[in-house]
Every structure is written in C-alpha cells, then in structure tokens.
Chimera marker file (.cmm) of the C-alpha trace (Angstrom):
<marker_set name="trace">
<marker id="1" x="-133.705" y="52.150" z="98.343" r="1" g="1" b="0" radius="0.5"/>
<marker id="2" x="-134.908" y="51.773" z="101.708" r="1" g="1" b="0" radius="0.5"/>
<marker id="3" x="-132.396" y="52.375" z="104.381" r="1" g="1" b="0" radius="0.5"/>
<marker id="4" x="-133.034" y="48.482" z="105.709" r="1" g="1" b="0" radius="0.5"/>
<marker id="5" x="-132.165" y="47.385" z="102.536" r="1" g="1" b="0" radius="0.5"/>
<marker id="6" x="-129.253" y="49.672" z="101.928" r="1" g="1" b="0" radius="0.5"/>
<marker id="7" x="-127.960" y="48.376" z="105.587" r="1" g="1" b="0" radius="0.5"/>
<marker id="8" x="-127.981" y="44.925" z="104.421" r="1" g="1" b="0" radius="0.5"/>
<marker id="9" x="-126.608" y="45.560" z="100.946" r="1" g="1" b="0" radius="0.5"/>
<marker id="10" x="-123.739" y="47.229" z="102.061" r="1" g="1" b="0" radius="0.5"/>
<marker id="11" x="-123.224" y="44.709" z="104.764" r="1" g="1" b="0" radius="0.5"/>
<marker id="12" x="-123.477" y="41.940" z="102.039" r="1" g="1" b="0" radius="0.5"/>
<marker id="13" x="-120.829" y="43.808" z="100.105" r="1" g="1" b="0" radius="0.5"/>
<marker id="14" x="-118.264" y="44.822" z="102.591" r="1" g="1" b="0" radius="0.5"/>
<marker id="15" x="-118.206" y="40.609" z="103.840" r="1" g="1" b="0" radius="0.5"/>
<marker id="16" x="-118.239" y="39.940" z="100.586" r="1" g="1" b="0" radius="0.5"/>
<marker id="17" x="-115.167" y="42.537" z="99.486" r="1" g="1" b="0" radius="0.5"/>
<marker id="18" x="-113.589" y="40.762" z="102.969" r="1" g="1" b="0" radius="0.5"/>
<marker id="19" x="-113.958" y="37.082" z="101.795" r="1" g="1" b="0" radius="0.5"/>
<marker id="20" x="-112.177" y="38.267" z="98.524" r="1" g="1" b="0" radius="0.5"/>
<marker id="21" x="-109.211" y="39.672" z="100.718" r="1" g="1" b="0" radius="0.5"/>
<marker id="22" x="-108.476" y="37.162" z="102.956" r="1" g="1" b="0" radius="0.5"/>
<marker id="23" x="-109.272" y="35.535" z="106.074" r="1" g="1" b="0" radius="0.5"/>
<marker id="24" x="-107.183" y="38.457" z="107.913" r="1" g="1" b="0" radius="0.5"/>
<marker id="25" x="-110.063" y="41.031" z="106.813" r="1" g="1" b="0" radius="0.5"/>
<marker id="26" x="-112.505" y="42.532" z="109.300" r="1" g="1" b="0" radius="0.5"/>
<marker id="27" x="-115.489" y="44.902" z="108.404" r="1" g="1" b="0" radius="0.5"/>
<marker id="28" x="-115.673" y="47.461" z="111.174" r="1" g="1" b="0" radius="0.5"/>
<marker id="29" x="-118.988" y="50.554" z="111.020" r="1" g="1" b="0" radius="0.5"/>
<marker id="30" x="-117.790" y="53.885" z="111.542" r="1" g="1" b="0" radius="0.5"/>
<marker id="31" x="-118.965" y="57.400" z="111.578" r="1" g="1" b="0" radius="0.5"/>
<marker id="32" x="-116.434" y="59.707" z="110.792" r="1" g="1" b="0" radius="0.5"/>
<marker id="33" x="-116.889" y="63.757" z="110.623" r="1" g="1" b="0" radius="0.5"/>
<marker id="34" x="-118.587" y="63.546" z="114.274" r="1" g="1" b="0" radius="0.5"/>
<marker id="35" x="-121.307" y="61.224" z="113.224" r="1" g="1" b="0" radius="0.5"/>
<marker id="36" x="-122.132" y="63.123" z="109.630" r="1" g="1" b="0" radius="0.5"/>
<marker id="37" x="-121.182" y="60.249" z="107.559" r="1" g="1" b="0" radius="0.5"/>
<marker id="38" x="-122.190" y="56.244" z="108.115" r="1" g="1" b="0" radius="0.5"/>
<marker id="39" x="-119.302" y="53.830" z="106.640" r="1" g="1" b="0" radius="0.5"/>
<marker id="40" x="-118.428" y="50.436" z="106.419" r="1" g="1" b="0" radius="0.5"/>
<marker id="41" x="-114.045" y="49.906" z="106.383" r="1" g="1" b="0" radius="0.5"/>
<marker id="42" x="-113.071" y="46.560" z="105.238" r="1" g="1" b="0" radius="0.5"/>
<marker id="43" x="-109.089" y="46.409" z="106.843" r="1" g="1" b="0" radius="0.5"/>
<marker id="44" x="-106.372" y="43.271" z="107.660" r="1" g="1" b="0" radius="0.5"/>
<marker id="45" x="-106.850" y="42.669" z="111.420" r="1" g="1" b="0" radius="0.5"/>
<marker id="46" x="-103.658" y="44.675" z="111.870" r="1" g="1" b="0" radius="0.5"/>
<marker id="47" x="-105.142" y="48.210" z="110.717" r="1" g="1" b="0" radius="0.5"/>
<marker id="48" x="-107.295" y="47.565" z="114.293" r="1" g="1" b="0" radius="0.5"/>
<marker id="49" x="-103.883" y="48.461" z="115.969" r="1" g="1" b="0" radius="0.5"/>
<marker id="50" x="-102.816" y="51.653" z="114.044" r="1" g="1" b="0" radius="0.5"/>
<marker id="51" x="-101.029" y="49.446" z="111.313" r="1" g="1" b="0" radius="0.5"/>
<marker id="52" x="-100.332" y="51.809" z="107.428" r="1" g="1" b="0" radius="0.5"/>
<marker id="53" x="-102.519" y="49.103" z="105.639" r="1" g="1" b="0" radius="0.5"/>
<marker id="54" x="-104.601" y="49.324" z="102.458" r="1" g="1" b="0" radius="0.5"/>
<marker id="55" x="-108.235" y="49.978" z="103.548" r="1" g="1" b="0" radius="0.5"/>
<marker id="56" x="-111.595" y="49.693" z="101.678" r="1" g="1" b="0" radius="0.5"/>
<marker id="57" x="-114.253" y="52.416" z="102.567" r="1" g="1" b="0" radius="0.5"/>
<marker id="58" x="-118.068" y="51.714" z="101.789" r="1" g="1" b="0" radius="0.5"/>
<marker id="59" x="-119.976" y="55.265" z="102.181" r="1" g="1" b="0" radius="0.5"/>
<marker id="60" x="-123.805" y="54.146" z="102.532" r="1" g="1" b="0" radius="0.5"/>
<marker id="61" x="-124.266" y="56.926" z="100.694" r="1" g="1" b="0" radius="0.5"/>
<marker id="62" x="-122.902" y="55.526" z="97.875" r="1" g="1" b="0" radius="0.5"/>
<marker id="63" x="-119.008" y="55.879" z="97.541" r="1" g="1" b="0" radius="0.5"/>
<marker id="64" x="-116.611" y="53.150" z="97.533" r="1" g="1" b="0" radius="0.5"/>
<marker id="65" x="-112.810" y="54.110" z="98.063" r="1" g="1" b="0" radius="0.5"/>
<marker id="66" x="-110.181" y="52.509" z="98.013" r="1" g="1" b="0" radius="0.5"/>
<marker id="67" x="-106.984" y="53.552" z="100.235" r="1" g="1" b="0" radius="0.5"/>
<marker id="68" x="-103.517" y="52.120" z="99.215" r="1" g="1" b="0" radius="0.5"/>
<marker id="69" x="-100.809" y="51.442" z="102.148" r="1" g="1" b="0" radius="0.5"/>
<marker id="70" x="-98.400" y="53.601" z="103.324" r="1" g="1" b="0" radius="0.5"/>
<marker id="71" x="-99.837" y="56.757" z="100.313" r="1" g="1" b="0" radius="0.5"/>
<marker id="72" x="-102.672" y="58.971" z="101.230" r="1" g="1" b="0" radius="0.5"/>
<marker id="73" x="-104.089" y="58.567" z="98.012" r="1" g="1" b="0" radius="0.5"/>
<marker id="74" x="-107.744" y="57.305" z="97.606" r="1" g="1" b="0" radius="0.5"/>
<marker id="75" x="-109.469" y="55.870" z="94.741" r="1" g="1" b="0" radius="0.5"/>
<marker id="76" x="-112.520" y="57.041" z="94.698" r="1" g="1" b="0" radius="0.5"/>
<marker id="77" x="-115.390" y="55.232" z="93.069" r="1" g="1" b="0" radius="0.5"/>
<marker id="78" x="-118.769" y="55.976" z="91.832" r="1" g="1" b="0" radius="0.5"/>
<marker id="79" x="-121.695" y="54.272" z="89.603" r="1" g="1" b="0" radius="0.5"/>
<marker id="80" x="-119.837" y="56.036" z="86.779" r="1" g="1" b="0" radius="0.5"/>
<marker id="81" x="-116.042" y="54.988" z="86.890" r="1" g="1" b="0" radius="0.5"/>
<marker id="82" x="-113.134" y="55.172" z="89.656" r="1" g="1" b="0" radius="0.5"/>
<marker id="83" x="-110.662" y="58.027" z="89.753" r="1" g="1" b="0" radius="0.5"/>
<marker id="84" x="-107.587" y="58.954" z="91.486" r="1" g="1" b="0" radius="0.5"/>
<marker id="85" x="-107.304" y="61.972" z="93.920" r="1" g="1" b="0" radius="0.5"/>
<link id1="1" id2="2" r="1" g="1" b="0" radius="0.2"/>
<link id1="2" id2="3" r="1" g="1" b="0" radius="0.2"/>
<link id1="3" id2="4" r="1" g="1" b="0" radius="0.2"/>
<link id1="4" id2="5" r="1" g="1" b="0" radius="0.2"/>
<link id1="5" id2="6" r="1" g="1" b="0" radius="0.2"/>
<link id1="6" id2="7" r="1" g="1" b="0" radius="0.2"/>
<link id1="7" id2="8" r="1" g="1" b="0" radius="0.2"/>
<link id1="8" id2="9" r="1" g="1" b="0" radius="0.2"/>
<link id1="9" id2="10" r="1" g="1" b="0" radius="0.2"/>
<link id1="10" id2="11" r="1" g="1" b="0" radius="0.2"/>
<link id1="11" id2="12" r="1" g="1" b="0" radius="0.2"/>
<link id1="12" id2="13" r="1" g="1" b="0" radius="0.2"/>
<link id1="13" id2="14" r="1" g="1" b="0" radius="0.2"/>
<link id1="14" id2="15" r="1" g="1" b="0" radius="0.2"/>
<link id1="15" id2="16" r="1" g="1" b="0" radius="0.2"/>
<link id1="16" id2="17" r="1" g="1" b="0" radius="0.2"/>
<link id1="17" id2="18" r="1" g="1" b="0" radius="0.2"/>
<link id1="18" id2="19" r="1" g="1" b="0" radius="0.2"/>
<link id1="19" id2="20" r="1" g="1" b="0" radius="0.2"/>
<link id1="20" id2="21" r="1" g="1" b="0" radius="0.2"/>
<link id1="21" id2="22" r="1" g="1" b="0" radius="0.2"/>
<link id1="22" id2="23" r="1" g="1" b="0" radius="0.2"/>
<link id1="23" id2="24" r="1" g="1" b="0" radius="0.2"/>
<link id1="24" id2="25" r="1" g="1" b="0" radius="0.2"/>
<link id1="25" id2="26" r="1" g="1" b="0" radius="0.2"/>
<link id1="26" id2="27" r="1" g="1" b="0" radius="0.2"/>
<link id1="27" id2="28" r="1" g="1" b="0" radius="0.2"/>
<link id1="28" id2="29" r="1" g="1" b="0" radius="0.2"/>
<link id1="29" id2="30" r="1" g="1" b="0" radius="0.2"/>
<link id1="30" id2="31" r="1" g="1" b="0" radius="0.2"/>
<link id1="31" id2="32" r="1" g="1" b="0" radius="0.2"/>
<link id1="32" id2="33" r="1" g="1" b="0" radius="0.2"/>
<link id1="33" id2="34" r="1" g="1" b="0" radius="0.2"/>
<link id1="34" id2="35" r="1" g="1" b="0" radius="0.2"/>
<link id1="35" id2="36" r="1" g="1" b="0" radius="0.2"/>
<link id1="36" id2="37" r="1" g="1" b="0" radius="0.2"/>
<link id1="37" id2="38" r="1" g="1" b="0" radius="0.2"/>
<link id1="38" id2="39" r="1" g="1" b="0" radius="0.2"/>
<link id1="39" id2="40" r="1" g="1" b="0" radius="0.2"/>
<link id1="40" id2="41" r="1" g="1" b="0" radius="0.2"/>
<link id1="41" id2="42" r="1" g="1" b="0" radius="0.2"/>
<link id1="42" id2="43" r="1" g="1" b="0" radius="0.2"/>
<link id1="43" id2="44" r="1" g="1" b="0" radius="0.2"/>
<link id1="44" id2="45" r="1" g="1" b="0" radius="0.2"/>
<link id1="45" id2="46" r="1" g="1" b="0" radius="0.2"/>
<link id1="46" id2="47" r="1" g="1" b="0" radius="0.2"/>
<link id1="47" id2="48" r="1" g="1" b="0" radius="0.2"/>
<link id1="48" id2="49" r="1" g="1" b="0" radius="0.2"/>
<link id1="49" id2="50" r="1" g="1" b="0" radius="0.2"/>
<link id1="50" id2="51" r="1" g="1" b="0" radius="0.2"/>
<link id1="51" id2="52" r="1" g="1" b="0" radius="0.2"/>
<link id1="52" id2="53" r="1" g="1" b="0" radius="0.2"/>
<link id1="53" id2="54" r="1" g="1" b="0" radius="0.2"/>
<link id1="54" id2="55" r="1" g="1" b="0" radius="0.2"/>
<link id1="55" id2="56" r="1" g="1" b="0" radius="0.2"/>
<link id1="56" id2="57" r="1" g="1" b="0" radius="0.2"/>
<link id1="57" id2="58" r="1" g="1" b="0" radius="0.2"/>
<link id1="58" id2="59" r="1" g="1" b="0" radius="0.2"/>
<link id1="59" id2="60" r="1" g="1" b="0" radius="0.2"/>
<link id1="60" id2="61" r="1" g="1" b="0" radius="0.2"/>
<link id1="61" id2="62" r="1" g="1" b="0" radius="0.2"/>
<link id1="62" id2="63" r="1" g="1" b="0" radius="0.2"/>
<link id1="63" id2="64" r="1" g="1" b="0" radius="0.2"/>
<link id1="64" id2="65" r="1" g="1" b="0" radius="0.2"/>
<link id1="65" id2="66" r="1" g="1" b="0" radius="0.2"/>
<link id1="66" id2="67" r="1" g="1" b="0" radius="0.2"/>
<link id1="67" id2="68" r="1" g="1" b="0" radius="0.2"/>
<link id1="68" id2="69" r="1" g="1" b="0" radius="0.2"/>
<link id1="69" id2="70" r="1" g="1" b="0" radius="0.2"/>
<link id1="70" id2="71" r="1" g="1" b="0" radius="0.2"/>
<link id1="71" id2="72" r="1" g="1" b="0" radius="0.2"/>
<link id1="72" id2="73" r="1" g="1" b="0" radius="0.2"/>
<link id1="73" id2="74" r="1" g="1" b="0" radius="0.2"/>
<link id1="74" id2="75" r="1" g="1" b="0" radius="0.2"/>
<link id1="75" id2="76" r="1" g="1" b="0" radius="0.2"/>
<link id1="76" id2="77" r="1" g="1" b="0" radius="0.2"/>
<link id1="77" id2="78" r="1" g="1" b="0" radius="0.2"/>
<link id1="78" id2="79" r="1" g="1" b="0" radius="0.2"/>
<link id1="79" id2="80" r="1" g="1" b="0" radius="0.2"/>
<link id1="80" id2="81" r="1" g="1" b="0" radius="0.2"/>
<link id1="81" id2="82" r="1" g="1" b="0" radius="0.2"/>
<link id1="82" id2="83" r="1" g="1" b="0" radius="0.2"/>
<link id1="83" id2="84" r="1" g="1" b="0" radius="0.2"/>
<link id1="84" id2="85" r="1" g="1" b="0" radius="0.2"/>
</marker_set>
C-alpha cells in the first residue's frame, strides 16, 4: 500500500475508533523511540494531561494495541488474532 494511502487509512480508522468511543476522544500522531516508529493514539481528552486512561495505539506499520487504564498490559493485535502481553 502506498504510504498516502496508508496515511489516510489509518487516519480514517483512528476517527473512526474515536467516534465509537465518545465525543471525549482525540487522535493525536506520535513518534515514539526518537522518531523510529509513526503512530496514531486514540485517548479521552484527559490522557492530554498525564491522566492513567485506556489508550488505543495504531502502528502504521500495522499493529493495533490496545492499553487498559491504570495496568501496563497491552493487547496487542495483528491481521491474525489479538493477544495479551
């Protein structure tokens, strides 16, 4: 897939998983790991401010995980199934 069309799939997604969420959802782009890695976090307004919330992380890559409050485990899924880690 071209990267254009990977941008605006993954945008389309992440608004999409925010509309599903709630009206207090945001989509912010990030680059953890000094730039190595290009990611989409779909978080209530209140992670913004350092708030333990459940996150969702879009890797453009390919990985979606899913981060539940207050735990620091992730669900982690792929084309294949989603797992625990």
């Amino acid at each position: 897939m071209a990267t254009t069309a990977r941008q605006a799939s993954s945008w389309a997604l992440a608004a999409e998983v925010a509309a599903a969420l709630g009206e207090d959802s945001t989509v912010a782009e990030t680059h953890p790991g000094g730039g190595q890695y290009d990611v989409l976090l779909v978080v209530p307004h209140s992670a913004l401010d350092g708030a333990a919330t459940a996150q969702v992380s879009l890797n453009r890559a390919g990985r979606l995980q899913v981060k539940r409050p207050k735990t620091k485990t992730m669900s982690r899924c792929t084309p294949i199934g989603c797992g625990t880690t």
